[in-house]
C-alpha positions as a printed NumPy array, in Angstrom:
array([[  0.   ,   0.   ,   0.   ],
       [  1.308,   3.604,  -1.113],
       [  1.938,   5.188,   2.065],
       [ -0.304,   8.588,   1.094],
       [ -3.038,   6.296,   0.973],
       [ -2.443,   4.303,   4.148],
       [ -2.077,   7.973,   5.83 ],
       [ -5.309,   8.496,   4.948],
       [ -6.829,   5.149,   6.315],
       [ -5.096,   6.005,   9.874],
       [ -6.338,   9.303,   9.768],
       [-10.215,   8.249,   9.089],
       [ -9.61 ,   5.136,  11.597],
       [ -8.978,   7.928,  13.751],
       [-12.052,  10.122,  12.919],
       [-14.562,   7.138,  13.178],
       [-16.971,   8.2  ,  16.026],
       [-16.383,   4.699,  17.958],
       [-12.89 ,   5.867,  18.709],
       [-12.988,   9.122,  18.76 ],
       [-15.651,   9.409,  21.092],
       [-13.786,   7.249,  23.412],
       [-10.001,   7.88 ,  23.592],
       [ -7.553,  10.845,  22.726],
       [ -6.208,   9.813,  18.886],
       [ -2.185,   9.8  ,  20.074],
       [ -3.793,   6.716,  22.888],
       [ -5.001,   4.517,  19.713],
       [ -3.298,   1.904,  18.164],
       [ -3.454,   0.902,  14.968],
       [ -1.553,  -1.654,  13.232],
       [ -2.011,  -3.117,   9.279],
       [ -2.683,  -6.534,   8.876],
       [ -0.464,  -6.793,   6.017],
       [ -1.3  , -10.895,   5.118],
       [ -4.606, -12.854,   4.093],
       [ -7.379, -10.364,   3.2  ],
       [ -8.828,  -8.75 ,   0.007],
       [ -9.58 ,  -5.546,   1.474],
       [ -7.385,  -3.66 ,   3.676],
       [ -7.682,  -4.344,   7.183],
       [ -6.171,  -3.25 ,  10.348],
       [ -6.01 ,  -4.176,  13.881],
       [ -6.782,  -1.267,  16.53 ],
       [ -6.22 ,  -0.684,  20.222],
       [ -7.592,   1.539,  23.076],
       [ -8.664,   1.51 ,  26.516],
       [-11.973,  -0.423,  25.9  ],
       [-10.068,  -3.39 ,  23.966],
       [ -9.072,  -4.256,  20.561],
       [-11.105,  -4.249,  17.293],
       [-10.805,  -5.576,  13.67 ],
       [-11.753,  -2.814,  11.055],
       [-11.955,  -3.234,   7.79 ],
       [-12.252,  -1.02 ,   4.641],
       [-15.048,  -1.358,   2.206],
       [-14.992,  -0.641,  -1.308],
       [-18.449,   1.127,  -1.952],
       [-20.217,  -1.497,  -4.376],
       [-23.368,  -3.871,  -4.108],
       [-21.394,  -5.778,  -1.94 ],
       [-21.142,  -3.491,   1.162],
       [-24.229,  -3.472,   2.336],
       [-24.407,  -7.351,   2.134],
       [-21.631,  -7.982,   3.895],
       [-22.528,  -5.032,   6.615],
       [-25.613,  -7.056,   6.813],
       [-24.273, -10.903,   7.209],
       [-21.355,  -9.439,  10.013],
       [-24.417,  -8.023,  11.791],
       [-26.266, -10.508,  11.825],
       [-23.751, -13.531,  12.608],
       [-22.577, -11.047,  15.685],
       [-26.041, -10.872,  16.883],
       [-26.39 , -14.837,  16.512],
       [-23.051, -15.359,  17.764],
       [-21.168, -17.498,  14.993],
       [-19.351, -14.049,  13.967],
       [-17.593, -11.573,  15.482],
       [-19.617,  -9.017,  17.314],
       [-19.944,  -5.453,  15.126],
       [-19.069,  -2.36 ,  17.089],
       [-19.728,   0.475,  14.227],
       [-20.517,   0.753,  10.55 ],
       [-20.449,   3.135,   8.066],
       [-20.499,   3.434,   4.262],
       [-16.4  ,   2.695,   3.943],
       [-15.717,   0.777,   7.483],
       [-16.417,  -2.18 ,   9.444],
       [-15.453,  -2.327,  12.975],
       [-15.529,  -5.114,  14.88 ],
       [-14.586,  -6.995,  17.832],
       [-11.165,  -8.587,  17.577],
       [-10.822, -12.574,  18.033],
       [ -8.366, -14.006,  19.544],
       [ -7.457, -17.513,  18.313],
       [ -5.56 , -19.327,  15.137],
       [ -7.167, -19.798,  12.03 ],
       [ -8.84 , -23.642,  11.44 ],
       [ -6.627, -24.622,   8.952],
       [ -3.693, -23.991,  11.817],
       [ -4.709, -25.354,  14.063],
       [ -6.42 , -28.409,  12.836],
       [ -4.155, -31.207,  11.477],
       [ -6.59 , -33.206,   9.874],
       [ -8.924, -32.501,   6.666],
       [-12.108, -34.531,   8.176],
       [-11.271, -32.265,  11.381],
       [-11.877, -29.185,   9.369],
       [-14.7  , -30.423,   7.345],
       [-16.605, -31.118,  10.6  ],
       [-16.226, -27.894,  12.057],
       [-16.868, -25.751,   9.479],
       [-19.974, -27.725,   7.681],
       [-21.248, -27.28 ,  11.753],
       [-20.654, -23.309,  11.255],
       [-22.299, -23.464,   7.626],
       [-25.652, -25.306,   9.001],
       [-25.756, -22.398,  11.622],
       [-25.315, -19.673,   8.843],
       [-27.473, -21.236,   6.484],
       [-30.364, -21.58 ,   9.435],
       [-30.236, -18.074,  10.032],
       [-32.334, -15.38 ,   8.048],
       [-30.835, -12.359,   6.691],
       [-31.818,  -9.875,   4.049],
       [-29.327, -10.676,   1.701],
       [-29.28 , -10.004,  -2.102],
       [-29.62 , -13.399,  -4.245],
       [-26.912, -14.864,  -5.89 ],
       [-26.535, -15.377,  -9.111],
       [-23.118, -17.718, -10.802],
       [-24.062, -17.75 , -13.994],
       [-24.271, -14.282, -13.874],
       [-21.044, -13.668, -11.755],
       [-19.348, -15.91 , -14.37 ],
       [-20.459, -13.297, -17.262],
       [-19.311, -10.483, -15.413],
       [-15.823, -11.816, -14.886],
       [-15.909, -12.843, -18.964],
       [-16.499,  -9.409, -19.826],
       [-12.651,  -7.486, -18.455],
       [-10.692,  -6.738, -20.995],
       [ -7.778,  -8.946, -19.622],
       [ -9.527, -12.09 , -20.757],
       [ -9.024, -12.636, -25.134],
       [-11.663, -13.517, -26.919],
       [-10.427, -17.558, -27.332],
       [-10.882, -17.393, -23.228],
       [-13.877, -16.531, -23.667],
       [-14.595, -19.026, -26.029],
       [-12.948, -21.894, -24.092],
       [-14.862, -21.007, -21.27 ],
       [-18.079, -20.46 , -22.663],
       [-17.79 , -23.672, -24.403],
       [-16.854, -25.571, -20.953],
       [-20.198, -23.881, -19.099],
       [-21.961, -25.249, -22.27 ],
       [-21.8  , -28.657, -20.628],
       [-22.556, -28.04 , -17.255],
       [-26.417, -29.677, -16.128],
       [-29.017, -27.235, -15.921],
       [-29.619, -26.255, -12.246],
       [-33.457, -26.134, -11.081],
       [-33.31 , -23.854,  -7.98 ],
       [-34.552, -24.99 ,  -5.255],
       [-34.916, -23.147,  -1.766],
       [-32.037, -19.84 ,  -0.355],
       [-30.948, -20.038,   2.757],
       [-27.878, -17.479,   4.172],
       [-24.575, -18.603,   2.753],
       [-20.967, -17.49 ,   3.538],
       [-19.889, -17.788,  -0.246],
       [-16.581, -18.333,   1.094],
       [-16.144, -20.52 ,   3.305],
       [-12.779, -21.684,   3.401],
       [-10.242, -23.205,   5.899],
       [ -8.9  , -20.214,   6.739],
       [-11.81 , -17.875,   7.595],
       [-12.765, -20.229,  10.378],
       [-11.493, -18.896,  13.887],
       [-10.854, -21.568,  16.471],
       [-10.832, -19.435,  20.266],
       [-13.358, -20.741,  22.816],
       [-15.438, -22.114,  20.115],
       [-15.555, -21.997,  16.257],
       [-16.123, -18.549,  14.417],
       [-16.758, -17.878,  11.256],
       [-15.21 , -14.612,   9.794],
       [-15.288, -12.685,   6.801],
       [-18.953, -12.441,   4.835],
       [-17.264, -10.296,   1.746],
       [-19.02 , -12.754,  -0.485],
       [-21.986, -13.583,   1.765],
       [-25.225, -13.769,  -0.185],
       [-28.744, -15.999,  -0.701],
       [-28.178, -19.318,  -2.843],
       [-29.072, -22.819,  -2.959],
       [-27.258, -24.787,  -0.04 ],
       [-25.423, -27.128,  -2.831],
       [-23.699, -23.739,  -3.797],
       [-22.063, -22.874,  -0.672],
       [-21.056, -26.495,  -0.6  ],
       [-19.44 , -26.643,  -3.585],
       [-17.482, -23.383,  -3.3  ],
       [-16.692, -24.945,   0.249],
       [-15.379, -27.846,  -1.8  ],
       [-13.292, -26.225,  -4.496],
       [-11.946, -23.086,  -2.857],
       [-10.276, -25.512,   0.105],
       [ -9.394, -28.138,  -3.129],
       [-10.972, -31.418,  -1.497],
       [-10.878, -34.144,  -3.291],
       [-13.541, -36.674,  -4.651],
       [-12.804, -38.92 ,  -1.599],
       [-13.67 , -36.147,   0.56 ],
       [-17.445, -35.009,  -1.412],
       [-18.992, -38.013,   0.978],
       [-17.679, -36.805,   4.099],
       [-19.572, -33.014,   3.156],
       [-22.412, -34.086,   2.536],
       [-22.557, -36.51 ,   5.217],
       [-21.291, -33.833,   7.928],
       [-24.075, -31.534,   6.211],
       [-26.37 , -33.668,   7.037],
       [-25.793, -34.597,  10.898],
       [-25.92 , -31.393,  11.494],
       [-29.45 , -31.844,  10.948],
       [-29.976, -30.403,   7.306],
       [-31.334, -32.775,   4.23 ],
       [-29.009, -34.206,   1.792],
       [-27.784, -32.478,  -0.649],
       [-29.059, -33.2  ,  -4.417],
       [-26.118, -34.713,  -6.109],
       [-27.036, -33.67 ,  -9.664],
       [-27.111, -29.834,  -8.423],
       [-23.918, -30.177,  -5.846],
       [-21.781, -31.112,  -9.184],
       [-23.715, -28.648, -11.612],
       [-22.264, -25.972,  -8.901],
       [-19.085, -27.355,  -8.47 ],
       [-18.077, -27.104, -11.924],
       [-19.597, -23.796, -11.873],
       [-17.863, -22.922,  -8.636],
       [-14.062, -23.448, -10.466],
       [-14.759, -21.71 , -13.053],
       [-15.737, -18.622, -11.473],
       [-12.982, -19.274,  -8.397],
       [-10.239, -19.478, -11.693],
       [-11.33 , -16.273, -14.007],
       [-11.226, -14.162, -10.192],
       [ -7.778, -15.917,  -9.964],
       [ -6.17 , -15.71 , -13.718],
       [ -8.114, -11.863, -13.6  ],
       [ -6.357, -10.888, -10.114],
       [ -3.334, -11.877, -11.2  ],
       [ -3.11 ,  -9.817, -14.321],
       [ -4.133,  -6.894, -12.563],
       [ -0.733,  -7.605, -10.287],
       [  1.696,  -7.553, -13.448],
       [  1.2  , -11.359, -13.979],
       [  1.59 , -12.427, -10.404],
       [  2.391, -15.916, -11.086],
       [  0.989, -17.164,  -7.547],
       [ -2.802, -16.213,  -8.257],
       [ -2.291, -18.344, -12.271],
       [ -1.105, -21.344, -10.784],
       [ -4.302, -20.607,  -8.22 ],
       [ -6.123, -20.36 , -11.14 ],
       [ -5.068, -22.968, -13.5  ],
       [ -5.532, -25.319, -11.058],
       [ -9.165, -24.72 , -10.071],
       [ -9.477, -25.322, -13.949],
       [ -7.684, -28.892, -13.433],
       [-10.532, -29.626, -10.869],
       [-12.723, -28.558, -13.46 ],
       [-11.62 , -30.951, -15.898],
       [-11.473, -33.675, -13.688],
       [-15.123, -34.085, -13.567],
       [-16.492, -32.239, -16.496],
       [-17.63 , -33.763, -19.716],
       [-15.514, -31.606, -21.844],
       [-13.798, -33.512, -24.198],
       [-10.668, -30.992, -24.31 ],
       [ -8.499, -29.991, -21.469],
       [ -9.969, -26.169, -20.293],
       [ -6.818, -25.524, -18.088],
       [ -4.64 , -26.112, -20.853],
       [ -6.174, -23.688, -23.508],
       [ -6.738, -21.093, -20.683],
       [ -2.473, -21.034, -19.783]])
């Protein structure tokens, strides 16, 4: 970050009325968390405790995510929110080490988090409705991606089962490893992707953004279930699983040209595509023509 620009964070972390109100600004601490998030994000300290505040990009987004942190504090899976506005989030800080840390074992990790996802996904929330197909098309249409991507990819969702919707319940949209928070119990952070979808979708982007492999699929859907949910339909779980790597690859292959070919996010990418092809019809190899 340019340091101008994280000048000016400070000095609006500074301004927000939860701190100001509170403390003298030379008493507050406030430190950049420099690793792990999409947004920028810093940790800050005063007299009353310590608090997580984030900075939001004003976009659709915002207000859903204001919305899930809210209410997953209030139900007490998330951490609890302190202050909003239109470009921060403020909330309580967690103390504890991320799931994937802490837990050795995959079937570990599945357990707790699938027990995390049947509390967010039995919880209402007015959240806007997600759409993949349509997130997909969005991605499609930057400029970094030629027009043979676009054919290659188009082609690929060309093969993909039609999905009949069924019921929307709350989903995290991003529910991997790592925004799981093990203190004195499980917590789910981060709802920067929250939305309403099918439950098969929120599985499936559980399964590919965490990369679990076919011998794992039984093991979701049977933890989905003891937690006292209904199966998941099959036919739909795979429709958004291939759906679920293709958009988790374009915001890969698309971040990574935007950092001057960052070769970390195309190998991301490339290999969400590789899942892909693993259980897609598609004759050709999509990871290949997309390199």
């Amino acid at each position: 970050m340019e340091n101008k620009q994280l000048q000016r964070f400070v000095s609006e972390i500074r301004e927000l009325p939860c701190f100001k109100s509170n403390v003298l600004p030379n008493n507050l601490q406030i430190n950049i968390i420099e690793k792990g998030q999409s947004s920028q994000c810093f940790v800050v300290q005063n007299k009353q405790g310590k608090f997580f505040v984030k900075y939001l990009k004003t976009d659709a987004g915002v207000n859903a995510e204001l919305t899930a942190a809210k209410v997953a504090g209030e139900k007490n899976f998330g951490a609890k929110v302190i202050f909003v506005n239109s470009h921060w989030l403020v909330c309580e800080f967690l103390e504890g080490e991320a799931l994937d840390n802490l837990v050795s074992t995959v079937d570990e990790r599945i357990k707790v988090s699938l027990a995390l996802m049947s509390t967010c996904h039995s919880t209402k929330a007015n959240l806007p409705v997600f759409n993949i197909q349509h997130a997909i098309k969005d991605l499609l249409s930057d400029s970094f991606f030629t027009a043979f991507q676009r054919k290659t990819i188009n082609q690929a969702l060309g093969h993909i089962e039609k999905i009949e919707i069924d019921k929307r319940v709350f989903c995290h949209g991003d529910l991997n490893f790592t925004n799981v928070m093990i203190s004195d119990k499980p917590w789910l952070l981060d709802f920067e992707c929250a939305c309403l979808a099918e439950p098969e979708f929120d599985l499936a982007m559980f399964i590919a953004i965490n990369r679990l492999t076919e011998s794992d699929f039984d093991k979701v859907t049977e933890y989905y279930h003891l937690n006292g949910n209904a199966y998941p339909n099959k036919g739909r779980l795979v429709s958004y699983l291939q759906y679920c790597y293709v958009l988790n690859a374009l915001w890969y292959l698309q971040r990574g040209l935007q950092m001057d070919g960052d070769t970390s996010f195309k190998t991301l990418g490339l290999k969400q595509l590789e899942l892909f092809d693993d259980i897609s019809t598609v004759e050709t190899s999509v990871a290949l023509l997309m390199r």
